[in-house]
C-alpha positions as CSV (number, residue, x, y, z in Angstrom):
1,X,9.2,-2.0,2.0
2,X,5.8,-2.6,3.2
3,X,4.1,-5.0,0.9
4,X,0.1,-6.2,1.5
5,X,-1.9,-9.1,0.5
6,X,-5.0,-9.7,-1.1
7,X,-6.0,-12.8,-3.1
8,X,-8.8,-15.8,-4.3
9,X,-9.0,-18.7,-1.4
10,X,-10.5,-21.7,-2.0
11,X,-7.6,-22.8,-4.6
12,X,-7.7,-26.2,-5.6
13,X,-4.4,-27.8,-4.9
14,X,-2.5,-27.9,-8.0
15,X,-3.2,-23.8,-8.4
16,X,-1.8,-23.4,-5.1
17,X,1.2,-24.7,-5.3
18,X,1.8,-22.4,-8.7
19,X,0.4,-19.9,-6.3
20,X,2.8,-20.9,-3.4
21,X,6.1,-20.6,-6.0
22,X,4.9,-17.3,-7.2
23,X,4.3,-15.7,-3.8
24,X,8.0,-17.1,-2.6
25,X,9.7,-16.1,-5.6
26,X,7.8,-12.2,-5.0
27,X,8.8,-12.5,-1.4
28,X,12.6,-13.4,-2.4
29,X,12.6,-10.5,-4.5
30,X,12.7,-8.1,-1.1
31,X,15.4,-7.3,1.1
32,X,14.2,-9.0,4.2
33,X,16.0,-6.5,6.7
34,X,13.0,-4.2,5.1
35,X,10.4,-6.5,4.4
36,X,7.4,-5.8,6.1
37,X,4.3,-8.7,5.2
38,X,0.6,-6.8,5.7
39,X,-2.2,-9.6,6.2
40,X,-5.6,-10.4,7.0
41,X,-4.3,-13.8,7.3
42,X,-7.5,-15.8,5.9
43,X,-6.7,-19.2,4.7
44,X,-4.9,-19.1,1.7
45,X,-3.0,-16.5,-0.4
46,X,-3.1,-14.3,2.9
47,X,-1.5,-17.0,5.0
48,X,0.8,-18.4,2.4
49,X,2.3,-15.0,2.0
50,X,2.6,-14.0,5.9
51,X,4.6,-17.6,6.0
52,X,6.5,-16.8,3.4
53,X,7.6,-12.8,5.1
54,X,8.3,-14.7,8.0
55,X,10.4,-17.5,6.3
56,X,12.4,-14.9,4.7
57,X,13.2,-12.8,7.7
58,X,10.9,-10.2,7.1
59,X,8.2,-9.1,9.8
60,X,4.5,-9.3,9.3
61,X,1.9,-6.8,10.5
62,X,-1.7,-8.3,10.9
63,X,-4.7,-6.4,10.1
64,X,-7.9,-7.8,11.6
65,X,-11.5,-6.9,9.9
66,X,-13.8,-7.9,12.6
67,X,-14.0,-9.1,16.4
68,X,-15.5,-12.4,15.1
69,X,-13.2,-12.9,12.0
70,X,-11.2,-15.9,13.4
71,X,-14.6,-17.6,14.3
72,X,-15.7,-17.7,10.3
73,X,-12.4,-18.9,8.9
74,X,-12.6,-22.6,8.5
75,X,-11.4,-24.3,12.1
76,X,-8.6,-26.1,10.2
77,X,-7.5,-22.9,9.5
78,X,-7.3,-21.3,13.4
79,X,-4.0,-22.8,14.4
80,X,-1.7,-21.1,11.7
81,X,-4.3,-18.0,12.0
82,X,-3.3,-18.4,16.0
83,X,0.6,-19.1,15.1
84,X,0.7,-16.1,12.4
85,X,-1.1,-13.6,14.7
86,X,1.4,-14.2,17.4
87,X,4.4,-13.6,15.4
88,X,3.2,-10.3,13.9
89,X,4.7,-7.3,15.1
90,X,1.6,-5.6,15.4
91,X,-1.8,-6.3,14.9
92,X,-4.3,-3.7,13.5
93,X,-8.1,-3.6,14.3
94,X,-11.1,-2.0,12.5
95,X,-12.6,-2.3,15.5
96,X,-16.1,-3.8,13.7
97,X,-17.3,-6.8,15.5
98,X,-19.6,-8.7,12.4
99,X,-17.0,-10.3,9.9
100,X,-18.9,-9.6,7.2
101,X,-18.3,-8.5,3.8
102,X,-18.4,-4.6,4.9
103,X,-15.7,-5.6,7.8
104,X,-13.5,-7.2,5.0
105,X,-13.3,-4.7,3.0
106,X,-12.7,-2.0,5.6
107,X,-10.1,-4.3,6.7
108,X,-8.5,-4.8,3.2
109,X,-8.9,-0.6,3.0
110,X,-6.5,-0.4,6.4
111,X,-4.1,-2.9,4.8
112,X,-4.1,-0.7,1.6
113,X,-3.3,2.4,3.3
114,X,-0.5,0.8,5.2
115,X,1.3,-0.8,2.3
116,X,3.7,0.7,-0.4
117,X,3.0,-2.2,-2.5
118,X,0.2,-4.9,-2.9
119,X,0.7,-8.3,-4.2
120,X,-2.7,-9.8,-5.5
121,X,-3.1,-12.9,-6.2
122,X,-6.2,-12.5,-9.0
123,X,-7.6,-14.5,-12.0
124,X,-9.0,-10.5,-13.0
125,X,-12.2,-11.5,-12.5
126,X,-14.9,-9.0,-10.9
127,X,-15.5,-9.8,-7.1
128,X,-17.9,-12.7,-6.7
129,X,-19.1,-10.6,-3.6
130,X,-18.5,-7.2,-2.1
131,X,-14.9,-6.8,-0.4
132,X,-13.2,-9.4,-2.8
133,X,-10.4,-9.4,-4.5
134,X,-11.0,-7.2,-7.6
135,X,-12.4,-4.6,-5.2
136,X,-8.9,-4.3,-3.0
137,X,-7.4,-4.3,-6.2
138,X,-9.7,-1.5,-7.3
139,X,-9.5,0.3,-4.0
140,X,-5.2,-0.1,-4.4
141,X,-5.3,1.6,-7.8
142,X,-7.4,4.4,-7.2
143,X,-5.2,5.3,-4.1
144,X,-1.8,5.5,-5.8
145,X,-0.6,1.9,-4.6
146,X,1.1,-0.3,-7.2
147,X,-0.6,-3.2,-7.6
148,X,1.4,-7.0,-8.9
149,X,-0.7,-9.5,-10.0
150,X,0.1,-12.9,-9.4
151,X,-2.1,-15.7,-11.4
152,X,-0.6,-18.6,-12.6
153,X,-0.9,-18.6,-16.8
154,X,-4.1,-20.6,-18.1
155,X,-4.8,-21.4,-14.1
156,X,-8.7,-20.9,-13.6
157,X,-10.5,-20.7,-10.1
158,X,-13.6,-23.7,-9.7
């Protein structure tokens, strides 16, 4: 089962860990001989979930949006980015250098197509920007991939 990620970053720390628990529980619910984890691997959700394919035995697949994606994640986040990337089992590129909103989305898009199933951790709130979350979502739907939502109940995003 190839499963991909999309979700909200920027969690404060109590939503997280609801976030955390629902993504492992999601992850448990896969055979792991099959489990194959699709990321962009930004700090949160997309992390937490590639951590949590790898945990359970599953492989991960990274899908990278731009040449200079790594560079406009925060710093803090570059050593699991470094860690996860060198664990995947293959790395995909859009082959866009700015890691801009256009890059993220085409990114997200590659992820989409490789997946059978997306996991998305979203409040259902419209995309604060182009390329965010309620766009993959939209993007999942209208191309035939079942979508799960994951949002903790009465959780909100500052």
């Amino acid at each position: 089962m190839r499963v991909g990620i999309t979700g909200h970053r920027g969690l404060n720390r109590v939503v997280e860990q609801q976030v955390r628990r629902l993504l492992d529980k999601a992850v448990h619910g896969f055979d792991a001989s099959e489990l194959v984890g699709i990321s962009c691997l930004a700090d949160g959700p997309d992390a937490w979930f590639a951590d949590a394919v790898l945990q359970h035995g599953g492989s991960l697949e990274v899908v990278v949006p731009a040449g200079q994606y790594r560079e406009n994640l925060p710093e803090s986040h570059w050593p699991l980015y470094d860690e996860l990337t060198r664990q995947a089992a293959h790395v995909h590129h859009t082959g866009m250098k700015a890691s801009d909103s256009r890059a993220h989305m085409a990114g997200s898009e590659i992820l989409v197509g490789l997946a059978d199933e997306l996991l998305a951790v979203w409040d259902g709130n419209p995309a604060r920007g182009y390329g965010g979350t309620a766009d993959v979502v939209s993007y999942a739907r209208r191309n035939g991939v079942p979508v799960r939502v994951l949002w903790p109940e009465g959780a909100t995003r500052e």
